[in-house]
ZAMARGU-4260 file (C-alpha; in steps of 0.2 Angstrom, whole numbers, plus 5000, padded with zeros to 4 digits):
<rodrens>
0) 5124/5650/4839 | 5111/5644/4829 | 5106/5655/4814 | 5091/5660/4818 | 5091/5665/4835
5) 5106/5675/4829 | 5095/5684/4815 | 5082/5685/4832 | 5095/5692/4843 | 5099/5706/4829
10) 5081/5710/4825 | 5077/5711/4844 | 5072/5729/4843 | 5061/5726/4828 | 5052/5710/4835
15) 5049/5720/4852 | 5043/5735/4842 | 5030/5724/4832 | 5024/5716/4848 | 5023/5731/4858
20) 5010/5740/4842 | 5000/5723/4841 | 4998/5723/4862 | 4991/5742/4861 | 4980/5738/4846
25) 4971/5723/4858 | 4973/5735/4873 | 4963/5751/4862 | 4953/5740/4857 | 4947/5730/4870
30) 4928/5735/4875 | 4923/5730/4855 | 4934/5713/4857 | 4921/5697/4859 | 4921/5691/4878
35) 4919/5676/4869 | 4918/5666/4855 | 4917/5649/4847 | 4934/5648/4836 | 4943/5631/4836
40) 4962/5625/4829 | 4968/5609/4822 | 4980/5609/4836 | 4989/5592/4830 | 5000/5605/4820
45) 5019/5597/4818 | 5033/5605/4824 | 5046/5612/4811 | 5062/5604/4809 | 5073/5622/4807
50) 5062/5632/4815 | 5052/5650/4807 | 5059/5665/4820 | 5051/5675/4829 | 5042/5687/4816
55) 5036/5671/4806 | 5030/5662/4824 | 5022/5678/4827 | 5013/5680/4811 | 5007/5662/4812
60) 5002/5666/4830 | 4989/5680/4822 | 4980/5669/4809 | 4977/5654/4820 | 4981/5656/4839
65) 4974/5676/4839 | 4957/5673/4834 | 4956/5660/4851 | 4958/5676/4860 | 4943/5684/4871
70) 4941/5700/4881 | 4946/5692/4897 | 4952/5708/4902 | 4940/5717/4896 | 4925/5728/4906
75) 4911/5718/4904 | 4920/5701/4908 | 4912/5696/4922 | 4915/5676/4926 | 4926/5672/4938
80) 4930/5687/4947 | 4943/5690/4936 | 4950/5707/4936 | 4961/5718/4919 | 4978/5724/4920
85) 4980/5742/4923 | 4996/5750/4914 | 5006/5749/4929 | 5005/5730/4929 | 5008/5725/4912
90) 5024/5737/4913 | 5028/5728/4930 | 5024/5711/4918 | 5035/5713/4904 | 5048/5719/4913
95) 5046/5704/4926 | 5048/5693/4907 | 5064/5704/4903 | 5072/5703/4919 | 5069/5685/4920
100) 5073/5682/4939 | 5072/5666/4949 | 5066/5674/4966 | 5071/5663/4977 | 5085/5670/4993
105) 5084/5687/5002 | 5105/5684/5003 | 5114/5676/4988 | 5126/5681/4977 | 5113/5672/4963
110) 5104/5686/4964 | 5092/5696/4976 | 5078/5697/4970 | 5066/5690/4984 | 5069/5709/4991
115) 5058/5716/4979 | 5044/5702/4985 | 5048/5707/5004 | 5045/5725/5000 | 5030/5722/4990
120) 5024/5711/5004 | 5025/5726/5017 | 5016/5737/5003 | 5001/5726/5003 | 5001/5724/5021
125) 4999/5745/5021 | 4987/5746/5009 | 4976/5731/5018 | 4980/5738/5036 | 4987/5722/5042
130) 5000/5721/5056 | 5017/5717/5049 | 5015/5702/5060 | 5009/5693/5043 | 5023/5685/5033
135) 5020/5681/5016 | 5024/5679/4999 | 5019/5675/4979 | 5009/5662/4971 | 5000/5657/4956
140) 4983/5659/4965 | 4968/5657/4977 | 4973/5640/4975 | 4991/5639/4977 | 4987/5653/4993
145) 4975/5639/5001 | 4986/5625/4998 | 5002/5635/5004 | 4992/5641/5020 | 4982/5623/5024
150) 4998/5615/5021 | 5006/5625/5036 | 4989/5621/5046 | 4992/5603/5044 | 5008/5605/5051
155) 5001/5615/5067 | 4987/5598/5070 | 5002/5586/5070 | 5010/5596/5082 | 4998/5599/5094
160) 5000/5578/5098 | 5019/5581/5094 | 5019/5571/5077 | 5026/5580/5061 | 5015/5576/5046
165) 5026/5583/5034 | 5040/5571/5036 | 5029/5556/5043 | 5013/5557/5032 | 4997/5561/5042
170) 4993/5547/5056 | 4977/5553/5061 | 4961/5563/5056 | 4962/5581/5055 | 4948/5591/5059
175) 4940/5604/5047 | 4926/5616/5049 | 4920/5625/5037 | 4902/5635/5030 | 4904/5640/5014
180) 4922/5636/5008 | 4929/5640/4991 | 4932/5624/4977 | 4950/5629/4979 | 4952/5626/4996
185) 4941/5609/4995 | 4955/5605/4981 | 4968/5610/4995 | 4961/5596/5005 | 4963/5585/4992
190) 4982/5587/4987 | 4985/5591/5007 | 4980/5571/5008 | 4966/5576/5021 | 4954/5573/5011
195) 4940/5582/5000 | 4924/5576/5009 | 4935/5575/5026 | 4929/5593/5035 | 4912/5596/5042
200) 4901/5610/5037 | 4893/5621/5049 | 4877/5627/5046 | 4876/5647/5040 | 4865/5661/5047
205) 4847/5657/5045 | 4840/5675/5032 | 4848/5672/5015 | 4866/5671/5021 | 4882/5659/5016
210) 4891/5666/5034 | 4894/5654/5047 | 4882/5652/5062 | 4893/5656/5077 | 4883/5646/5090
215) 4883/5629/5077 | 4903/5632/5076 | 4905/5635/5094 | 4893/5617/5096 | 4905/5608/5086
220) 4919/5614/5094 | 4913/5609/5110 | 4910/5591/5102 | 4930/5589/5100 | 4932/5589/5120
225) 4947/5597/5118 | 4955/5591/5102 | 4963/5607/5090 | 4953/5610/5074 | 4957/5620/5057
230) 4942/5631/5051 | 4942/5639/5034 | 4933/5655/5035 | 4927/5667/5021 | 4929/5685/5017
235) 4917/5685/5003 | 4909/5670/4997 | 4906/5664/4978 | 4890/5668/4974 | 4883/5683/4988
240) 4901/5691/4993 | 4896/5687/5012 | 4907/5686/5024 | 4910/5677/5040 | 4912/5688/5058
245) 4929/5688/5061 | 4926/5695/5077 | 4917/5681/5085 | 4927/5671/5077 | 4942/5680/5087
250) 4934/5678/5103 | 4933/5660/5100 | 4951/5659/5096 | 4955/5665/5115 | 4943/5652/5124
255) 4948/5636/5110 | 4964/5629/5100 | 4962/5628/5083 | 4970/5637/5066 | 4960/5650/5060
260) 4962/5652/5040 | 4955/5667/5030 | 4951/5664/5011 | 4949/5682/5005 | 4955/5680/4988
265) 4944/5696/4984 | 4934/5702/4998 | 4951/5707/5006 | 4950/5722/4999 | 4934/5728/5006
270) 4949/5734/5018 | 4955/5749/5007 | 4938/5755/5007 | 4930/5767/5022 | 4914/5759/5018
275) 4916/5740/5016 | 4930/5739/5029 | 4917/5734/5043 | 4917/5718/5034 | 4933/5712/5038
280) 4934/5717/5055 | 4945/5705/5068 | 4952/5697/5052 | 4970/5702/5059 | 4968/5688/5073
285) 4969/5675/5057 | 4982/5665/5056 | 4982/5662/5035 | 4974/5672/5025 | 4973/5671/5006
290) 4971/5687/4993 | 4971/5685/4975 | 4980/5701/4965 | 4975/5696/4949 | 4956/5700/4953
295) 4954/5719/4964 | 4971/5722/4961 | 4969/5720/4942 | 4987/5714/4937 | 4990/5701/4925
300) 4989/5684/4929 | 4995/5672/4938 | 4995/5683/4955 | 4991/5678/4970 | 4999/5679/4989
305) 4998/5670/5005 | 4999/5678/5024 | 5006/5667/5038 | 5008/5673/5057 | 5026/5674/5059
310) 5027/5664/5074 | 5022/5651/5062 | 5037/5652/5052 | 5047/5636/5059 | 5031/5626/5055
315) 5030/5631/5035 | 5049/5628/5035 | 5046/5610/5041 | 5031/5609/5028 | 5039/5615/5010
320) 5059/5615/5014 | 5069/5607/5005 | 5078/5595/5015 | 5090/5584/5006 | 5096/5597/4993
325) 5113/5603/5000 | 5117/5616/4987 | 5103/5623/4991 | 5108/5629/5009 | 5104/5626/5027
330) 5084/5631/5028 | 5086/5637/5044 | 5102/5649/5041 | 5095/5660/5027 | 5076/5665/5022
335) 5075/5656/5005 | 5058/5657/4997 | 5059/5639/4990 | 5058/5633/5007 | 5040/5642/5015
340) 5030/5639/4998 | 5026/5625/4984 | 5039/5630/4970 | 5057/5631/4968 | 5058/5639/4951
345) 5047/5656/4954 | 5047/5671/4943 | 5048/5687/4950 | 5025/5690/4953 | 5028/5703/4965
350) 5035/5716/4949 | 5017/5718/4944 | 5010/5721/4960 | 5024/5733/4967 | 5023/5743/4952
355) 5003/5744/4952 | 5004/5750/4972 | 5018/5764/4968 | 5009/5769/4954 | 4989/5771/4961
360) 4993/5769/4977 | 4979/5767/4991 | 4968/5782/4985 | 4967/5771/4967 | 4962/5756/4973
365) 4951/5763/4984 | 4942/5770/4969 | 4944/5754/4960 | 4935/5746/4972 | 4920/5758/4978
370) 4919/5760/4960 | 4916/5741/4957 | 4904/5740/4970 | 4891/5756/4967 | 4892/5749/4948
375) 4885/5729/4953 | 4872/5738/4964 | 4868/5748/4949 | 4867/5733/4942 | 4856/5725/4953
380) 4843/5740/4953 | 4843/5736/4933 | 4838/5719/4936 | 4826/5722/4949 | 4817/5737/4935
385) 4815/5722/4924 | 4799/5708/4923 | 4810/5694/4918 | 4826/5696/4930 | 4827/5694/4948
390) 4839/5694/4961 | 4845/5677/4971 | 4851/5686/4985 | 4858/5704/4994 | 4873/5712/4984
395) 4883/5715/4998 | 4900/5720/4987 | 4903/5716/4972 | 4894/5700/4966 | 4877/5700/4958
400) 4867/5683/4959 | 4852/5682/4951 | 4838/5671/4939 | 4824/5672/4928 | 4811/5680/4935
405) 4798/5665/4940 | 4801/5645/4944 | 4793/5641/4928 | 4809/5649/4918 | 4823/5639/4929
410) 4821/5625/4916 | 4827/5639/4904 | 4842/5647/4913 | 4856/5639/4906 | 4848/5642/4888
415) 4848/5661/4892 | 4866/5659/4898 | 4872/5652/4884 | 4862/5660/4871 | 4869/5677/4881
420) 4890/5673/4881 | 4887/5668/4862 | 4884/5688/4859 | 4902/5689/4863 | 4895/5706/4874
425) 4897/5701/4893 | 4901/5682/4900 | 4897/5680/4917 | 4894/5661/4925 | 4879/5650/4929
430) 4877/5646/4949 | 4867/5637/4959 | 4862/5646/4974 | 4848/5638/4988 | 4843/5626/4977
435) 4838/5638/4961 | 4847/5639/4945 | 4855/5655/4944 | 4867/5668/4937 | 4883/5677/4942
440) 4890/5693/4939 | 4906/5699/4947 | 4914/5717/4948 | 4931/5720/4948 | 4938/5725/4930
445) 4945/5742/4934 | 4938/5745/4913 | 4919/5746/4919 | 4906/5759/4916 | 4889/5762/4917
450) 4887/5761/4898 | 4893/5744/4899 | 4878/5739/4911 | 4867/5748/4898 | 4875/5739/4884
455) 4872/5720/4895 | 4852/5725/4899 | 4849/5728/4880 | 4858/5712/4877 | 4851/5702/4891
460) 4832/5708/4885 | 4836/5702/4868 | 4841/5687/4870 | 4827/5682/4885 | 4813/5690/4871
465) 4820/5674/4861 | 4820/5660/4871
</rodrens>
């Protein structure tokens, strides 16, 4: 063995020990870390011919590579919907490291890992109140979920004129509709081969809305005569969290042919909540959803996990199996996640998530996310009691999208923005909503307190006093 990764494997404990202190100082310390900041690195750095070990490497890592560091995780990050790790996670995270599992097969004497993902799969399932009718499994994110999802919805439009994209290529052009989609699910298009610009937006619900117009769907469903359709629905939309009614959408799905797919990649979890559940109503009639973990779930990233319709399972197998590989079994014989998603090679995500269910369970994440929500209207109300702010739209959940107060300060929005992230106190992200330049905030950092609103107004009344 080579010399120093025996002096590493004989120091192991120590290494970890020194780890472990410099991950509880970051996590202690998090609300006074900078959400952002303007370090850089000369990372043209060469590579060492005998290498330093670990304790050297990590020593390095604190003097250059540290400072790079923000307060992604921290309570008053609020750009893109990204959520913190609760205790629970991270302990499901290192120990996902230290196991080191390829989760691949329900049934091989490789190892059995995928169990844990099944299992944790039916623990979601619980907390969103979802028939176990879903199948589904882990991802790197909202994107790999789209992809993964759409994927499987190509494979349904070939069939319905009995071709099979996935081994043929796509022959003809698939029909989209969509209102409001996601970027990630207009990247789907793209990798998917159908196309970016290929889908045709319907029009949204006249009174300040991003929701789809039931009666402008059902027209251009009508102007198919016939043909099967894929439409990308929303449980929460980027800038004004709105939703789409799944309900109509549901009885349109018993009159007309199409594959209905849900992103909810954080307005999913309305569903925990007594008061938000209304939103997601009829989403059980989906036949795709996507739901990110590492936003309301708050576990490290990367997280994310797809739901399929069972009956749809032949249909992802023909999509992502891997056909010429025999040493990787018959498909059809045993359930093998390398053949219903993008990757081979997957590390075992579902750790993090299992342990954070077991640990908080639904009464947690209920909390977690009523608490997120009261906090962005509290938010709002903070806004609205100030000259120079004003909101773009309804806070329906968790999302705030607001300006400057005043078309005559648009041209000074992104200076603002700019001049606001540079305090290192908050970060949220510029927008664009019905034609205005604007800003977002989004709840879901389990971390968050009012004292960090009252810690963002000062900041933002500073800096606007200065532009």
């Amino acid at each position: 063995m080579n010399s120093i990764l025996q002096h590493d494997l004989n120091d192991f404990g120590n290494i970890l020990e020194k780890t472990k202190k410099q991950g509880i100082d970051f996590l202690n310390n998090l609300e006074n870390i900078p959400t952002s900041n303007k370090n850089s690195i000369d990372y043209s750095r060469e590579l060492n011919e005998l290498g330093l070990g670990s304790l050297a490497a990590l020593e390095e890592f604190n003097e250059r590579l540290a400072p790079l560091m923000v307060a992604s995780s921290g309570p008053r990050y609020w750009g893109f919907v990204t959520g913190g790790s609760t205790p629970a996670s991270i302990v499901g995270d290192w120990l996902t490291s230290i196991y080191d599992q390829n989760t691949q097969a329900v049934k091989a004497q490789g190892g059995v890992s995928a169990l844990i993902e099944f299992e944790t799969i039916n623990l979601l399932l619980q907390l969103l109140e979802l028939p176990k009718s879903f199948l589904g499994g882990f991802v790197t994110g909202a994107t790999m979920s789209n992809f993964t999802s759409l994927g499987v919805a190509r494979q349904w439009f070939g069939k319905q004129s009995g071709k099979d994209f996935a081994k043929n290529g796509i022959s003809e052009k698939i029909n989209i509709f969509s209102a409001t989609p996601h970027s990630s699910s207009i990247k789907a298009l793209s990798m998917l081969g159908i196309g970016s610009q290929n889908y045709t937006t319907i029009q949204t619900i006249e009174g300040n809305r991003e929701a789809i117009d039931i009666a402008d769907l059902e027209q251009n469903i009508k102007s198919l005569n016939g043909k099967p359709f894929v439409l990308i629905s929303s449980a929460a939309t980027v800038n004004t969290a709105d939703f789409d009614d799944f309900e109509a959408i549901s009885k349109l799905k018993e009159k007309y042919n199409f594959w209905w797919h849900i992103d909810a990649a954080f307005g999913g979890f309305a569903a925990v909540s007594d008061k938000y559940k209304h939103f997601i109503k009829g989403w059980e009639g989906a036949d795709s959803i996507t739901i990110d973990c590492h936003k309301w779930l708050n576990v490290p990233y990367e997280s994310a996990f797809y739901l399929i319709k069972e009956q749809h399972t032949a249909l992802q197998i023909e999509t992502f199996q891997n056909s010429n590989a025999p040493y990787l079994g018959n498909p059809l014989e045993n359930f093998n996640y390398f053949n219903v998603v993008p990757e081979n090679s997957r590390r075992l995500r579902a750790l993090p998530v299992w342990f954070s269910l077991l640990a908080y369970g639904k009464d947690g994440f209920r909390d977690i996310v009523e608490n997120n929500i009261a906090l962005a209207l509290h938010f709002g109300n903070a806004l609205i009691e100030e000259a120079s702010f004003e909101l773009l739209a309804p806070i329906r959940l968790n999302n705030v999208c607001f300006t400057l107060r005043g078309d005559h300060n648009q041209e000074k929005v992104s200076q603002f923005l700019s001049e606001l992230n540079d305090t290192g106190k908050v970060f949220m992200t510029p927008t664009v909503y019905q034609n205005r330049k604007g800003i977002r905030a989004s709840f879901v950092n389990w971390r968050t307190t009012e004292n960090d609103i009252k810690i963002v107004i000062t900041e933002m009344k500073e800096v606007f006093s200065k532009i």
